[in-house]
N, C-alpha and C positions, 0 to 999 in steps of 0.2 A: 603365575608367571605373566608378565605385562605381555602384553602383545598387540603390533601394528598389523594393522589392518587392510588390504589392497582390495578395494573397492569395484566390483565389474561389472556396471549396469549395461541393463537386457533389453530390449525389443524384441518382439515377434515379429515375424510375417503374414500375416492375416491374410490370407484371399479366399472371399466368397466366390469367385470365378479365376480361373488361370488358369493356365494350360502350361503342365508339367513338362519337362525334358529331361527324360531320364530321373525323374524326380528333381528336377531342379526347374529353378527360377531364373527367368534373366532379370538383371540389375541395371536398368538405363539411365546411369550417374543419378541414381537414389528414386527414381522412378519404376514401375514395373509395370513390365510386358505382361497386359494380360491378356488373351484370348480365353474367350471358355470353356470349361468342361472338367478343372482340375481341384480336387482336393485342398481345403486350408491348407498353409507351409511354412515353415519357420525355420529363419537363419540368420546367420551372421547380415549386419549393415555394413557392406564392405563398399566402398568407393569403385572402384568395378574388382571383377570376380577373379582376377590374377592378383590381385593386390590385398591378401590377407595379414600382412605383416604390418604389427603396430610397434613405434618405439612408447617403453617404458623408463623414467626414471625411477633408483631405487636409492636412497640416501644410505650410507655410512658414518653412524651414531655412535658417542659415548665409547666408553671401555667397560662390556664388552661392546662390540658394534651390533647397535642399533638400527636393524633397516624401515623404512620408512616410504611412502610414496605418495604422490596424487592420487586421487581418484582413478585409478585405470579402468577407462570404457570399453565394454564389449558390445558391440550394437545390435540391436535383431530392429528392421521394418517391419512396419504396417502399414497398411494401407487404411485399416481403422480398427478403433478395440476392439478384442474381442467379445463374445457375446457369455462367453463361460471359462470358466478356471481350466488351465492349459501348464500343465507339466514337460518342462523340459529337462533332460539328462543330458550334464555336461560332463567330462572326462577330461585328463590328461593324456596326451598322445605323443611320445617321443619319437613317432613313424614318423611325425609333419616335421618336425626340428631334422633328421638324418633325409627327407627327401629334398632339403630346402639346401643344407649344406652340400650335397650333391651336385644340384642343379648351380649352386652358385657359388661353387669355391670355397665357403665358407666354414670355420669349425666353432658353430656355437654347439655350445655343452647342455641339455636339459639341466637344469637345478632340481639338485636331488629334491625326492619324495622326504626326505625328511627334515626339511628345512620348512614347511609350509602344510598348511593343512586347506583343505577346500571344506569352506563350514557348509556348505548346501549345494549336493552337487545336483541337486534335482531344485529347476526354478520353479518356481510359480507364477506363472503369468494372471493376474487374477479378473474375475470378468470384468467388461469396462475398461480393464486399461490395455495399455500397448508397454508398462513398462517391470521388469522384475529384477531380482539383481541375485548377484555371487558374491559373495565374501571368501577373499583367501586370507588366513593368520599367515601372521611369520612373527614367531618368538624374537624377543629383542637379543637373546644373549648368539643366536645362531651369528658365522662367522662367515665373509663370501669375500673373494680374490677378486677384484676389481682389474686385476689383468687379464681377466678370463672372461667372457662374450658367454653370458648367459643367459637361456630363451628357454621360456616356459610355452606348449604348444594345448588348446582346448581343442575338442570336436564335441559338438554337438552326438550323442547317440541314439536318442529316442525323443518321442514326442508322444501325449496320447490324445483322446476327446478326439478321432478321425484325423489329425492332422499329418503332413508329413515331413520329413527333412530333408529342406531343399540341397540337392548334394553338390551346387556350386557355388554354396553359400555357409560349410558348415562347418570350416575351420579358421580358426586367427591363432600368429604365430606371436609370441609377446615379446621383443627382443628387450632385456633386462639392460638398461643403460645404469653402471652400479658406479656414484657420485661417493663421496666423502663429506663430511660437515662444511668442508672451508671451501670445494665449489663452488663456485657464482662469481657476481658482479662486484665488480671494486675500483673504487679511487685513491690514486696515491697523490700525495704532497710530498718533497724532498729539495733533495741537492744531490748532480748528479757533477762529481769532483773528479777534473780531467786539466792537464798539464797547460794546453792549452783553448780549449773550448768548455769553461766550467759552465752549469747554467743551472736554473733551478726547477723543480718539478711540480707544476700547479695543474690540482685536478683532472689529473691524468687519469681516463677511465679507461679499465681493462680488466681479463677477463683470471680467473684462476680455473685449470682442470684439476682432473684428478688424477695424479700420477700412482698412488698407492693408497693404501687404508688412512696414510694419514701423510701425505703427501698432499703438494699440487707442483705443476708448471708454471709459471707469472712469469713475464716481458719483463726483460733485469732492465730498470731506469725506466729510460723512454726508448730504447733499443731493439724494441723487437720485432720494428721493419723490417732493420739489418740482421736478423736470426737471431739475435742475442736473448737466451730465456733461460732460465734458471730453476731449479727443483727445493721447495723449501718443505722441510720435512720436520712435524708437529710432533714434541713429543708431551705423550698426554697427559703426562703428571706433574713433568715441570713446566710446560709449555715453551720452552727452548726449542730454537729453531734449527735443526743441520740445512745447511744452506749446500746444494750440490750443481755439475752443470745438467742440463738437459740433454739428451742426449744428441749429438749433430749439431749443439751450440757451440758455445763457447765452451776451452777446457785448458788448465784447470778455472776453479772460482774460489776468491779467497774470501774468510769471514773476517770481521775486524769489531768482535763484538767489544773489546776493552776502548774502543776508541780510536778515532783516525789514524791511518800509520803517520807515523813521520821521520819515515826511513823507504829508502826504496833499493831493489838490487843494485841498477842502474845510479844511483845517486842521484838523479834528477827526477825529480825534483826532490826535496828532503824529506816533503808532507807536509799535509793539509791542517787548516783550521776552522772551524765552524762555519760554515756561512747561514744557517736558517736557523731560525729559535729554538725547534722540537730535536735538534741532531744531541743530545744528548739521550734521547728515550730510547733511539735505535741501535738498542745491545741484543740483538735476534733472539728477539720473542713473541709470542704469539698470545695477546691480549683477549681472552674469553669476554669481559665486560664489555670491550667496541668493536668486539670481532675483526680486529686489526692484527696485521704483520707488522711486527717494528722491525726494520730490518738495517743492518749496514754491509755491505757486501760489493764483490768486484772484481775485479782482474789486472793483469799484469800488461799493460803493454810496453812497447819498447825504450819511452822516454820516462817510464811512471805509472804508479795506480791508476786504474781508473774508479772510481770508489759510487757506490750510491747509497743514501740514506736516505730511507722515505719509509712512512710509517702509511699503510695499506690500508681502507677499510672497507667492511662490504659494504652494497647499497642496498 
């Protein structure tokens, strides 16, 4: 079975002198307090010691979906290498994800145990260096709800060779930001066809989210000063588009993949004609090869369609 790989490199904490608090370390925005008298110590590189939560992105791949991610860093300090081979025990802890939603409203969900494998749960910090890493799998065919706020939480549990586990340093909270293929950056070209204010649409950059597995949100036209945004939803065999509104946008939203209306309820106006070269391509489809939306879509107002065609691509 293929498998993506989430990467979590490691730091130690090295001190030849410190002075422990409660077996913990203070953190002076990535400096440390030492006084002496205290045992080597190892822990999380956190930015200071209330701030263990890291965002992660996780991509949403293929059929079945494929997750995917950067490199995800997990940090430990040093102050210098160390002088010998230093074994550290990492864990899962879904006590840090329930004390975090607690304290802050929040309901993210641990990602199940069996969606992901921890390949080394014991690091190796090796002598001379300051740095060792974690490898978590995640099968490609495994399947996760992008509506749903999921956080994987590590603690450090043991350490050997005398050293010890700085305890306000030894958890990070990994909040899963779960993305789809068609996320990111995009520029659109079009025509945006309106009764009386037609104009056209030149390299207009903007952004697409993830609404669903195979979903986004896009700014319908050039509109989405004025709230106007729209859900275009990928289907992954034929690459046809369902064009929907966003929710607290605009509602309804019509498609017009056969071609311009040219008929309106209202009668006014009758409908539109071409005005840009490429308004022929834009029969709502989603182009794999330019990673482009061709789209034609729009709404009703009270004198007439307002119509937009523009073909989307990322950058």
């Amino acid at each position: 079975m293929k498998k993506i790989s989430i990467i979590l490199l490691a730091f130690t904490v090295v001190f030849n002198s410190g002075c422990m608090k409660d077996k913990g370390f203070d953190n002076q925005e990535y400096g440390i307090k030492d006084p002496a008298g205290s045992p080597d110590g190892v822990g999380f590189n956190l930015l200071n010691l209330s701030n263990y939560v890291k965002n992660v992105g996780l991509v949403l791949q293929d059929t079945p979906q494929n997750i995917d991610s950067n490199s995800v860093i997990m940090s430990f300090l040093a102050e210098a290498p160390t002088t010998k081979d230093i074994h550290v025990s990492v864990a899962i802890n879904d006590a840090i994800i329930d004390d975090y939603n607690t304290a802050n409203g929040t309901t993210i969900v641990p990602l199940d145990p069996s969606l992901y494998t921890i390949q080394n749960a014991t690091v190796t910090i090796p002598a001379g260096s300051k740095n060792g890493y974690v490898m978590i799998n995640i099968p490609s065919t495994v399947s996760i709800d992008p509506s749903i706020s999921y956080g994987m939480a590590l603690q450090i549990t043991d350490v050997d060779n005398g050293c010890v586990v700085a305890s306000n340093m030894n958890k990070v909270l990994f909040l899963l930001a779960i993305k789809n293929i068609y996320d990111g950056d995009y520029v659109s070209n079009g025509f945006f066809y309106h009764p009386t204010a037609p104009r056209p649409i030149v390299d207009r950059v903007k952004a697409a989210f993830t609404n669903s597995a195979t979903s986004v949100a896009i700014e319908l036209g050039d509109l989405g000063g004025s709230g106007y945004y729209a859900v275009l939803d990928v289907d992954p065999i034929s690459n046809d588009i369902t064009v929907s509104p966003f929710p607290g946008s605009i509602t309804p939203v019509f498609m017009f993949t056969a071609g311009l209306p040219d008929t309106h309820p209202s009668g006014n106006p009758t409908g539109y004609t071409p005005q840009w070269a490429n308004s022929s391509e834009c029969n709502n489809v989603y182009d794999p090869a330019t990673l482009s939306f061709k789209v034609r879509y729009g709404y009703a107002g009270g004198t007439g369609y307002r119509v937009t065609e523009e073909i989307i691509t990322r950058q």
